[in-house]
C-alpha positions as CSV (number, residue, x, y, z in Angstrom):
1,X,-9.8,2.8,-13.1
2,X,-10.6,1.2,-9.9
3,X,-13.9,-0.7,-10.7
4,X,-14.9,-2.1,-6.9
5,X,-17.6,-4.5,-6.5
6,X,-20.4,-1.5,-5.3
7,X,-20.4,-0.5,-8.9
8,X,-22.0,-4.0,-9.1
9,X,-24.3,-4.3,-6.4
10,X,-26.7,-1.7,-6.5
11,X,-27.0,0.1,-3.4
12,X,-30.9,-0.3,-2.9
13,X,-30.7,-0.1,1.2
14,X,-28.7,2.8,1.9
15,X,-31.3,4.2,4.4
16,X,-33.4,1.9,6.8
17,X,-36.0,0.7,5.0
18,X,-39.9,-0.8,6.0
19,X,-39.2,-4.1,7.1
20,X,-41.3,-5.6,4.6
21,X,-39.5,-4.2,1.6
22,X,-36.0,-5.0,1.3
23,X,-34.5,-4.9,-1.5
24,X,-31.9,-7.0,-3.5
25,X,-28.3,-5.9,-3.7
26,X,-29.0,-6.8,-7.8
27,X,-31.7,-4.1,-8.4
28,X,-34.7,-4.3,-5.6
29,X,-37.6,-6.7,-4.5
30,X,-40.1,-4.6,-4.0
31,X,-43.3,-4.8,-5.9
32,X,-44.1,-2.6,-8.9
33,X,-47.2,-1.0,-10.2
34,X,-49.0,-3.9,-12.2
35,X,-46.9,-6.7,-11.1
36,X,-48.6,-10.3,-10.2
37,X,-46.9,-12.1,-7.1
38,X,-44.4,-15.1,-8.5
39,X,-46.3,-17.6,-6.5
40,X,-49.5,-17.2,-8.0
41,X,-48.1,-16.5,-11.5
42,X,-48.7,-19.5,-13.2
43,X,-46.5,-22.1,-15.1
44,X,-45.0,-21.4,-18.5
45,X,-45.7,-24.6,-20.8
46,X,-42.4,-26.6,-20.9
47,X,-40.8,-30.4,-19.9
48,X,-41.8,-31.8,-17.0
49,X,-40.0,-32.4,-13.6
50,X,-36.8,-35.2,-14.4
51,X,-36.8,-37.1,-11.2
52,X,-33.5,-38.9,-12.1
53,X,-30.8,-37.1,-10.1
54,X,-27.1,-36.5,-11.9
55,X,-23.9,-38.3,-10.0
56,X,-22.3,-35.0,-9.0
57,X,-19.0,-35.8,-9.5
58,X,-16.3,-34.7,-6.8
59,X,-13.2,-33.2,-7.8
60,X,-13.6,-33.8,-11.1
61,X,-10.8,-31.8,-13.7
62,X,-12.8,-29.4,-15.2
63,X,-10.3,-28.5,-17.7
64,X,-10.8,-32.0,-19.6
65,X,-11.7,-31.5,-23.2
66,X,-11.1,-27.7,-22.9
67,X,-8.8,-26.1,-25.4
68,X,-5.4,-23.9,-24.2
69,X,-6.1,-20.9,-25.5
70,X,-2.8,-18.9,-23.5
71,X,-3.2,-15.3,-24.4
72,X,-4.1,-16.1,-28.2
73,X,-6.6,-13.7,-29.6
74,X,-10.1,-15.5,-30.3
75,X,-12.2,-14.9,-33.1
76,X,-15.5,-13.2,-32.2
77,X,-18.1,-15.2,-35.2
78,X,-21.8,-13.7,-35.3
79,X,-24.2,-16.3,-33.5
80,X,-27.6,-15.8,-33.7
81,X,-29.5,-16.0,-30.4
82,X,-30.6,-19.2,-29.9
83,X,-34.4,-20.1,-29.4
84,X,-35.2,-21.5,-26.1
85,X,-34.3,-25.0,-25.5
86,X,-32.2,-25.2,-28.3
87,X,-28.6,-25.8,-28.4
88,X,-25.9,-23.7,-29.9
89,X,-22.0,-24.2,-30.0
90,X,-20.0,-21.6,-29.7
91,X,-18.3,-21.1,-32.9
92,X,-15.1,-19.9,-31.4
93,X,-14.3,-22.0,-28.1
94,X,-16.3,-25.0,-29.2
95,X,-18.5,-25.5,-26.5
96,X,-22.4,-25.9,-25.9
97,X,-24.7,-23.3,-24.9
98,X,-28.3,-24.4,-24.2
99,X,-31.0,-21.1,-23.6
100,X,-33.3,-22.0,-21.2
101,X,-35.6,-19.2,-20.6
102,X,-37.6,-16.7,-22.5
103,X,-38.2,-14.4,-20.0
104,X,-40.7,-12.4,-21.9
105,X,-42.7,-15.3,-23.1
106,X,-42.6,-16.9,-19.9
107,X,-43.2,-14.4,-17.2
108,X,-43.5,-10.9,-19.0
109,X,-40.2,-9.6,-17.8
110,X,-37.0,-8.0,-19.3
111,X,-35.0,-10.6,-17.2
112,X,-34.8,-13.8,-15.7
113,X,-30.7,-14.4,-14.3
114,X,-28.9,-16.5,-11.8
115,X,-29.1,-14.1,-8.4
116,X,-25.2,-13.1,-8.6
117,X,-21.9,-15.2,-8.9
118,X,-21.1,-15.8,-5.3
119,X,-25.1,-17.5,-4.4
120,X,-26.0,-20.9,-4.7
121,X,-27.9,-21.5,-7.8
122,X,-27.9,-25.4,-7.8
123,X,-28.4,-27.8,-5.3
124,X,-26.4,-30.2,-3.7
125,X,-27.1,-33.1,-6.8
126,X,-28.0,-30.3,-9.1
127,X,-31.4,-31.4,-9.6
128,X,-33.0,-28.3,-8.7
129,X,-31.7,-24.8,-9.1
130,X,-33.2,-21.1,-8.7
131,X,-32.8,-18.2,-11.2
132,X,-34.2,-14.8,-10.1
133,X,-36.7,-12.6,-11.7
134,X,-36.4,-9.0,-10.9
135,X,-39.5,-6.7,-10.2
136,X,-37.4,-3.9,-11.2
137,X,-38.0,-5.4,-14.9
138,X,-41.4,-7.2,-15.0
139,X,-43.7,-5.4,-17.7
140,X,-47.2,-4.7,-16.8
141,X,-49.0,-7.6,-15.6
142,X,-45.3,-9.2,-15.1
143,X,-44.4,-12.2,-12.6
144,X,-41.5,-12.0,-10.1
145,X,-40.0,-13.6,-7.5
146,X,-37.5,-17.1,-6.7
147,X,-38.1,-19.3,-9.7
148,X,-37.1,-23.1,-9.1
149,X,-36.1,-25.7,-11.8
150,X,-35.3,-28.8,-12.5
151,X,-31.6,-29.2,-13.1
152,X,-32.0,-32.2,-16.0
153,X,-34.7,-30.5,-18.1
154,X,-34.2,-27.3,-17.4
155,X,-37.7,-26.8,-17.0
156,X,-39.3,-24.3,-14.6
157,X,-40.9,-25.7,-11.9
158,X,-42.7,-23.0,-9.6
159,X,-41.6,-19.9,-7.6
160,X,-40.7,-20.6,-4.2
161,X,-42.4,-18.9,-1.3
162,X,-39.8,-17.4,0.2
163,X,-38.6,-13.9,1.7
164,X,-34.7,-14.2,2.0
165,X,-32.8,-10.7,3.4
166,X,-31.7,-9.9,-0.1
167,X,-32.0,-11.3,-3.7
168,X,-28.9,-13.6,-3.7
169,X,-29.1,-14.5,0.2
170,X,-30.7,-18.0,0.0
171,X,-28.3,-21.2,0.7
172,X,-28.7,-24.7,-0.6
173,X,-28.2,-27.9,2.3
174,X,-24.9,-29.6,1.9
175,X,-26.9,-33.3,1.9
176,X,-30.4,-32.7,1.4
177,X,-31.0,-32.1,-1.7
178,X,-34.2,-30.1,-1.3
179,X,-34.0,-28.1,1.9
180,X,-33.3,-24.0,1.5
181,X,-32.3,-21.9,4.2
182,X,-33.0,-18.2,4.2
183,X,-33.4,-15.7,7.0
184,X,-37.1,-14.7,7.0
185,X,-37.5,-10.8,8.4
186,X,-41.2,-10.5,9.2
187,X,-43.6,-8.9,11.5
188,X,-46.2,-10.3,13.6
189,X,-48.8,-7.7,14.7
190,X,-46.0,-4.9,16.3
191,X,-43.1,-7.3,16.9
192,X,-40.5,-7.8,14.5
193,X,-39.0,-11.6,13.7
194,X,-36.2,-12.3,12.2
195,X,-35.7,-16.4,11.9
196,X,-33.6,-18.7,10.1
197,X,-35.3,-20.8,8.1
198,X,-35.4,-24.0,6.5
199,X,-37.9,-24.5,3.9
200,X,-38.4,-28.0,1.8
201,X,-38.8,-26.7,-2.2
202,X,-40.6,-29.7,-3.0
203,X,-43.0,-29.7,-0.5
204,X,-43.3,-25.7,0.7
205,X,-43.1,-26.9,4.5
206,X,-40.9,-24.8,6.4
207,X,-39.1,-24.8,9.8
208,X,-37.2,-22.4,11.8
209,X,-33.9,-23.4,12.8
210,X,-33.4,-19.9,15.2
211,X,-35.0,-17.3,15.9
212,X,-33.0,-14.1,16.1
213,X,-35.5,-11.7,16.8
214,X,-37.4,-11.0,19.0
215,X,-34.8,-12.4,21.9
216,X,-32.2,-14.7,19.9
217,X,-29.6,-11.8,18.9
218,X,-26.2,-12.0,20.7
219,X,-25.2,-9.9,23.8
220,X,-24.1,-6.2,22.7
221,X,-26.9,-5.9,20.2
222,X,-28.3,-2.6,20.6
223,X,-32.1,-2.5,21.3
224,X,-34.9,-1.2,18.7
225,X,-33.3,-4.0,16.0
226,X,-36.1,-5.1,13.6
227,X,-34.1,-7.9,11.2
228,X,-31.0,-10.1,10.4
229,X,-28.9,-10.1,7.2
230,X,-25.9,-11.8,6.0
231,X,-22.9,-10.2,4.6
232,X,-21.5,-9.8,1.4
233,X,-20.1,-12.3,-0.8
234,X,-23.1,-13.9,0.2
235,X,-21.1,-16.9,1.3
236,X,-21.6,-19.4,3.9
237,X,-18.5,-21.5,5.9
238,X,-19.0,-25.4,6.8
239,X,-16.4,-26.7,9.5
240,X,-14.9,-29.9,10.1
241,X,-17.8,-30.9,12.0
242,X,-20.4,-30.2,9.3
243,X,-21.3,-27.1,11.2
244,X,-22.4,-24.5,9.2
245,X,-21.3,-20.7,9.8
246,X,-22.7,-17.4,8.9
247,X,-21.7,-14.0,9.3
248,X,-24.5,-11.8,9.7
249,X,-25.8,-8.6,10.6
250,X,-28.6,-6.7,12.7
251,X,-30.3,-3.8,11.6
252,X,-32.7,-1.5,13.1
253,X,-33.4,2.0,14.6
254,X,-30.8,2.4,16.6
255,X,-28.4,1.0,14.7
256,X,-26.9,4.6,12.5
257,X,-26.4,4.0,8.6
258,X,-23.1,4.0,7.7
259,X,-21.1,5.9,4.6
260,X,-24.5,6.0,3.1
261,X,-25.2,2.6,3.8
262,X,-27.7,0.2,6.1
263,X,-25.9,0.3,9.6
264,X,-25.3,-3.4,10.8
265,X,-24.8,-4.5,14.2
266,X,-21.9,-8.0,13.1
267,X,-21.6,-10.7,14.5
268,X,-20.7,-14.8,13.6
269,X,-22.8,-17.6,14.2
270,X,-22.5,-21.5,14.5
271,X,-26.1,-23.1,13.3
272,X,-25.5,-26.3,15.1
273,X,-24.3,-25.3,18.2
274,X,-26.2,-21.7,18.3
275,X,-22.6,-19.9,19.5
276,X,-22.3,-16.2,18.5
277,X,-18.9,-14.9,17.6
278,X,-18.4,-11.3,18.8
279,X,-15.3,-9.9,17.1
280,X,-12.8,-7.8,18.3
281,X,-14.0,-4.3,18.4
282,X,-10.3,-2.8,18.2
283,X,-10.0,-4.1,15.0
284,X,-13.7,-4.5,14.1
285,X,-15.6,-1.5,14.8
286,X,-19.9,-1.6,15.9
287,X,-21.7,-0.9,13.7
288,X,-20.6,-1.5,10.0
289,X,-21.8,-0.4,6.7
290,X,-24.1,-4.0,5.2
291,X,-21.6,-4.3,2.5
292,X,-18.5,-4.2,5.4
293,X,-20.6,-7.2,7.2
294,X,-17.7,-10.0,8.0
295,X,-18.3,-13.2,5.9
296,X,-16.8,-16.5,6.6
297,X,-14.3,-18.8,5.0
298,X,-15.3,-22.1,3.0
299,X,-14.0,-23.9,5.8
300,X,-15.3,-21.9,8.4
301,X,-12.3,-21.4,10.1
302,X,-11.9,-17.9,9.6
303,X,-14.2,-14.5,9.0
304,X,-12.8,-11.9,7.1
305,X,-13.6,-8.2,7.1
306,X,-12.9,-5.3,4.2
307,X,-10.8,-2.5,5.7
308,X,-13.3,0.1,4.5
309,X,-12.9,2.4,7.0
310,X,-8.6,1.8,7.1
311,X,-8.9,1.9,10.5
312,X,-5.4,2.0,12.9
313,X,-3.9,3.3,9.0
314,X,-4.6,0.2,7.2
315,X,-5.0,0.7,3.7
316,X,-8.4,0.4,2.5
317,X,-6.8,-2.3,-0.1
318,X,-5.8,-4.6,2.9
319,X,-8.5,-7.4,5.2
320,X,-8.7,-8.5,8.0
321,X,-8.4,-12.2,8.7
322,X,-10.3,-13.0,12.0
323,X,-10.3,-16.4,14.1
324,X,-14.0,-17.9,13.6
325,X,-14.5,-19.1,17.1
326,X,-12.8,-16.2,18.9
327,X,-13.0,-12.8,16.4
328,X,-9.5,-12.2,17.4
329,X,-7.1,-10.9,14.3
330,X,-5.0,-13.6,12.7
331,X,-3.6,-11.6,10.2
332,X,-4.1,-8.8,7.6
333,X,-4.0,-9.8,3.9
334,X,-3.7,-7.9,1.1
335,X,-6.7,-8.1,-0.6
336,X,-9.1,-5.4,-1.2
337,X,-12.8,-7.2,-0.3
338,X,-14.4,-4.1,-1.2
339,X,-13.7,-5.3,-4.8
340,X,-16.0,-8.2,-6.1
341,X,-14.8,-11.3,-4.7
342,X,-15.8,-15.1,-3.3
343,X,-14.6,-17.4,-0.7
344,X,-12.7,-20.5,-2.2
345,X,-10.0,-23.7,-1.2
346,X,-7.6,-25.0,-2.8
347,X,-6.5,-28.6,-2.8
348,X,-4.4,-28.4,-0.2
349,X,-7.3,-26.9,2.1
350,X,-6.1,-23.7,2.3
351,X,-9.0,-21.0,2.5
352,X,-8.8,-18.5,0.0
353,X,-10.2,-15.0,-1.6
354,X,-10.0,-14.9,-5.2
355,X,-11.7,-12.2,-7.8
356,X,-10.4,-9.0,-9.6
357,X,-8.4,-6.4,-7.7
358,X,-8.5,-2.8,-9.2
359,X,-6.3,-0.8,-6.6
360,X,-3.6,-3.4,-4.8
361,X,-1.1,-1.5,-3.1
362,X,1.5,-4.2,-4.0
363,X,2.1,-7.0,-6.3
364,X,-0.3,-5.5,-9.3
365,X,-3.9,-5.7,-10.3
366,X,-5.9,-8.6,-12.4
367,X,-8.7,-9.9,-13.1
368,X,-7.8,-13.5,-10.9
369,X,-6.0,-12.3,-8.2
370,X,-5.6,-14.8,-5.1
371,X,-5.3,-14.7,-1.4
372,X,-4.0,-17.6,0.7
373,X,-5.9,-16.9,4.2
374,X,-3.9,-19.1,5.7
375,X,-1.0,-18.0,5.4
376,X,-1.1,-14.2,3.5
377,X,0.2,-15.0,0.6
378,X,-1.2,-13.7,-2.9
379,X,-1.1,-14.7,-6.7
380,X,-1.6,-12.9,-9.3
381,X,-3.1,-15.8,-11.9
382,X,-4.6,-13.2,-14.7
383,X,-3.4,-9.7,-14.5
384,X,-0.2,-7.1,-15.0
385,X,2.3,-9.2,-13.1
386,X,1.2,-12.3,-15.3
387,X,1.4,-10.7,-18.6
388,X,-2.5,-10.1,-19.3
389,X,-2.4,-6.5,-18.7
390,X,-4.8,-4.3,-16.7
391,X,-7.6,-5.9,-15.4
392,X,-10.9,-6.2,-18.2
393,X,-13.6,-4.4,-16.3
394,X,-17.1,-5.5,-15.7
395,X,-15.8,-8.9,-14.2
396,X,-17.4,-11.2,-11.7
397,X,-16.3,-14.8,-10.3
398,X,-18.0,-17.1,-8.7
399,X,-16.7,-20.3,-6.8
400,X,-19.7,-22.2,-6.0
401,X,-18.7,-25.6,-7.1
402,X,-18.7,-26.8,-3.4
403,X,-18.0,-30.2,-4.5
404,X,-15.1,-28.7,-6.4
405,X,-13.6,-25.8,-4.4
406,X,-10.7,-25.6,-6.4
407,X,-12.1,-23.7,-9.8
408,X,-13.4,-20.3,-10.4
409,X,-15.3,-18.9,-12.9
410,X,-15.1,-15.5,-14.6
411,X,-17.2,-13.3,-16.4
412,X,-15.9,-9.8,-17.9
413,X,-17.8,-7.1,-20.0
414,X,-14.6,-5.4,-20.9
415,X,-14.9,-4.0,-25.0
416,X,-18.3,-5.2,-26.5
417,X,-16.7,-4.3,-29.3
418,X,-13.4,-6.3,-28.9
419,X,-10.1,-6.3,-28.1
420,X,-8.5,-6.2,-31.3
421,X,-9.2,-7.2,-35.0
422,X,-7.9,-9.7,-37.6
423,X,-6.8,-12.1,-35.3
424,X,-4.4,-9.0,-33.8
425,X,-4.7,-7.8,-30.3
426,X,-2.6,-7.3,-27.3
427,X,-3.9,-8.3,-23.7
428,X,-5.0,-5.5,-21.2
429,X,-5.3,-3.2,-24.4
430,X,-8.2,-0.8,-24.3
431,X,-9.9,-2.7,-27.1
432,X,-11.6,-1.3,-30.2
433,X,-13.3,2.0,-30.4
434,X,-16.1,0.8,-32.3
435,X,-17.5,-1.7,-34.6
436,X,-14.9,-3.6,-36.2
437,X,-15.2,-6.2,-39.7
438,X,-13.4,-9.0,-38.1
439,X,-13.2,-8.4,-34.2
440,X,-11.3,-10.8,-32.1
441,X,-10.9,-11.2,-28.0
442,X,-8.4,-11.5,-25.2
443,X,-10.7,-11.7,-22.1
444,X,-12.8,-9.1,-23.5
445,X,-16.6,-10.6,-23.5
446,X,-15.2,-13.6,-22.3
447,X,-16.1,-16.6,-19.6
448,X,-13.4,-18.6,-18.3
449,X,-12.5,-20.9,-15.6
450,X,-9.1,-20.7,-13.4
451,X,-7.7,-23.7,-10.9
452,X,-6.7,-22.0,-8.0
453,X,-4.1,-24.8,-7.1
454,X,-2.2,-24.6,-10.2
455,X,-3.1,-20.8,-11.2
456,X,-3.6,-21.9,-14.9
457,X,-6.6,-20.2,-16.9
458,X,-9.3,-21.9,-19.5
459,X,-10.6,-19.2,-21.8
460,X,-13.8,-21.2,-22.7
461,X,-16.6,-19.1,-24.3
462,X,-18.3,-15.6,-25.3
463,X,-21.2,-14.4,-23.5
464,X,-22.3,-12.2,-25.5
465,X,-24.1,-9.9,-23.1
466,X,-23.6,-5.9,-23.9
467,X,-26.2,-4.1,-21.9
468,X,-23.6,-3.5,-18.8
469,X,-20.8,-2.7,-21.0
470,X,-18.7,-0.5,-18.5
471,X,-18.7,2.9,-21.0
472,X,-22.1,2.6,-22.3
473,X,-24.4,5.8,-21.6
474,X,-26.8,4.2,-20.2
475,X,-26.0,0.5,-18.5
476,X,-28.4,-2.5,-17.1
477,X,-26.9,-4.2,-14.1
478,X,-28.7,-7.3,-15.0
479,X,-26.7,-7.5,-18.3
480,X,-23.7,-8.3,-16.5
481,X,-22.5,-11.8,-16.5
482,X,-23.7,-13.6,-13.8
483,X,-21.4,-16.3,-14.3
484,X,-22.5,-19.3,-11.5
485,X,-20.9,-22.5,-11.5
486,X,-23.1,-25.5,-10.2
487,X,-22.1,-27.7,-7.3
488,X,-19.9,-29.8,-9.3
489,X,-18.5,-26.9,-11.7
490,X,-19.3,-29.2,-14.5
491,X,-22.1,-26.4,-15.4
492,X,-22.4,-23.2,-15.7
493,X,-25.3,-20.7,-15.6
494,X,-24.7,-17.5,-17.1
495,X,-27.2,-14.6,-18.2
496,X,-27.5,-12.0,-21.6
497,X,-29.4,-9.4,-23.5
498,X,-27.1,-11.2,-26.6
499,X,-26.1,-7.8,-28.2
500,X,-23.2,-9.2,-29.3
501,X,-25.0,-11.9,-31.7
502,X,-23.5,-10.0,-34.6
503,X,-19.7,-8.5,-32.7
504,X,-18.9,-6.2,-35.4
505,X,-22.2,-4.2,-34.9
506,X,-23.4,-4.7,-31.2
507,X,-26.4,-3.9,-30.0
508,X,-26.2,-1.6,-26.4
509,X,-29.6,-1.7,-25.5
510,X,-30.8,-1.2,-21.9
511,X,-34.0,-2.5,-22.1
512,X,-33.1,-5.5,-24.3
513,X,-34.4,-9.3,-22.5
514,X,-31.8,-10.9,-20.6
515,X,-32.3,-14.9,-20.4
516,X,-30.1,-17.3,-19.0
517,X,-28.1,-19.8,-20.6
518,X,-26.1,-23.0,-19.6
519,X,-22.5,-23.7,-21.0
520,X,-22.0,-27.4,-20.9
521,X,-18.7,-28.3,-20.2
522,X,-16.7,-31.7,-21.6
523,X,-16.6,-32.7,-18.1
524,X,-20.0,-32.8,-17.9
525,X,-21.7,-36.0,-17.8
């Protein structure tokens, strides 16, 4: 079943909305009946601000300490959902899982996750991170919004006053450690803005960088646009200059939806030197669906753009690799972007795509499935053609550790109830059909980590989360495991209802708290 990466992100703009109510890709924004405004919500009692930063390591081997697990089945042990702040090891991988929230207690909502894989949670010497706290959730009375915290104590800190273009589209500085950018669409009386912004967490000051609207867009932009997004996997490039590169989109009036979705206007832009890149409309066609919006590679040397439309007969499972500075085709890969995905490197410097692929053409499908922009070529790490079987569905990776560009991390739902019992299963099998005495896992409700230089795979812990499980009747997007790495990869931030405390009689509820969670790795510290 091809499981692409809409099924994830929830489709909230398909029309054009009001400008002041965008919502998130991960379930909405907006404001609900009885909800208090994040920033004047106040602070839930906890430890205070650390202001001893951590020495983010660079390129540190993530895999030290970490057990081989190959394609073993794990046992899946009943553990009891830990009490915030405390720490818990997982009975079965061996490593530590501190919760840090109680999203009920401290905010009256049914969640508090990182914003989606592919954002930056942490900062750049992960003393600060942001979690997100959905409106779509908050219980009467209930607090939402950008919450901030401290990256030692895990304590939360304030939310930040800040109105990015989507729930996950905020972007940490590269050096400082507490500058933010977002793009800010506003109004001002009748005219619409649209600025990039910087904003200083520590001190709320903020400054705009650019302002695209009312008379910053690039030439071609049709007239009657009221804001600016950025594209999907939410990623931004950096040069070898330090320059950093977004690919974006305008939105307005006269821009038409597309397949159901917000109609975007694309186009690429260098922060530093203000350039636009306009790509080449014979192979990139005005205007494109938001989700189709071209996104840059880590090194920003390249944009790449789903085939969504196969236009000139290319498969819809294929991408287009496009030159950053002049939008002209370098190649098409084949990778299927419309799946869940994020921009990565590899120790050699080679840009690449990595994430599940549900419907390749060629070469099979996996759940770690790699695509060397530079030069086409693609790996399958985890999937048929590497003897794990059909992909597990419900999974999301993340390659955030900028300082570490070289790992991913993955998440998959797959069977709540496992993949086989009494230390017995077979990967890529369809998993139990129910509760089972002594469940065990291949992938199945599993997090693990894969170095995209060597192609080897760390199956590292459960996360226990079964409110999104893929064949549930009802499902809760923000049960799925966000699964975010911080800048050094050393850490990782990863969200659940825990209805797998007890595997051989999970709990599917909907409407079960889902608090986040950080798995220290041996690397760490």
């Amino acid at each position: 079943m091809q499981q692409s990466r809409r099924l994830f992100i929830q489709k909230s703009i398909l029309t054009l909305p009001a400008l002041g109510s965008l919502a998130a890709c991960g379930g909405g924004s907006g404001t609900a009946t009885g909800i208090v405004s994040g920033t004047a919500a106040q602070t839930p009692t906890g430890p205070v601000s650390s202001t001893t930063p951590y020495v983010v390591p660079v390129g540190q081997d993530l895999s030290i300490g970490l057990k081989q697990f190959g394609k073993s089945p794990v046992p899946y042990t009943a553990l009891a959902k830990p009490a915030k702040g405390q720490t818990v090891v997982d009975p079965d991988f061996g490593l530590k899982i501190i919760r840090i929230t109680d999203c009920l207690a401290d905010f009256n909502n049914l969640c508090v996750a990182p914003a989606y894989p592919t954002a930056m949670a942490w900062n750049c010497d992960e003393t600060r991170f942001i979690l997100y706290v959905p409106g779509s959730t908050a219980q009467s009375g209930g607090k939402q919004g950008w919450a901030l915290y401290d990256g030692t104590t895990y304590a939360f800190l304030k939310f930040l006053d800040i109105n990015p273009g989507d729930v996950e589209q905020f972007y940490w500085d590269h050096a400082d450690p507490a500058t933010l950018r977002y793009i800010d669409n506003h109004q001002m009386g009748s005219q619409n803005l649209a600025d990039l912004t910087a904003i200083n967490v520590e001190t709320g000051v903020k400054t705009v960088i650019h302002s695209f609207l009312p008379n910053g867009l690039p030439p071609g932009c049709p007239s009657g646009t009221q804001g600016v997004r950025c594209g999907y996997p939410f990623a931004l490039g950096v040069n070898a200059q330090g320059q950093r590169i977004w690919g974006l989109g305008a939105f307005g009036s006269n821009v038409p939806n597309v397949s159901g979705e917000l109609g975007m206007w694309v186009f690429g832009f260098n922060e530093t030197t203000k350039a636009f890149t306009l790509y080449d409309t014979s192979v990139v066609p005005q205007p494109q669906a938001r989700g189709s919006t071209p996104f840059p590679s880590v090194s920003g040397r390249f944009f790449v753009w789903n085939a969504a439309v196969g236009l000139n007969s290319q498969p819809t499972t294929q991408s287009a690799v496009l030159d950053a500075t002049t939008g002209k085709l370098v190649r098409w890969v084949n990778f299927d972007t419309n799946e869940h995905c994020d921009t990565a490197m590899d120790a050699n410097g080679n840009d690449l795509l990595v994430g599940s692929q549900f419907s390749r053409n060629t070469g099979g499908n996996g759940n770690v499935i790699v695509c060397n922009l530079n030069t086409g070529a693609v790996s399958n790490d985890m999937g048929e053609s590497s003897g794990w079987g059909y992909p597990t569905t419900g999974s999301l990776s993340g390659s955030t550790a900028w300082k570490n560009p070289s790992w991913v991390v993955t998440g998959m739902t797959g069977n709540i109830y496992g993949t086989g019992s009494n230390g017995v299963a077979t990967p890529g099998s369809s998993g139990n059909s129910g509760p089972t005495a002594n469940p065990c896992t291949v992938l199945d409700q599993e997090l693990m980590l894969t170095n995209l230089t060597s192609g080897t795979t760390w199956r590292i812990a459960h996360h226990r989360s079964t409110g999104n499980y893929s064949n549930a009747p009802q499902s809760n997007y923000w049960a799925q495991p966000n699964v975010t790495f911080s800048t050094s990869g050393t850490r990782i931030l990863f969200n659940s209802d825990w209805g797998d405390g007890n595997p051989s009689n999970p709990v599917v509820n909907p409407n079960a708290p889902i608090d986040t969670y950080v798995l220290i790795l041996p690397s760490f510290g």
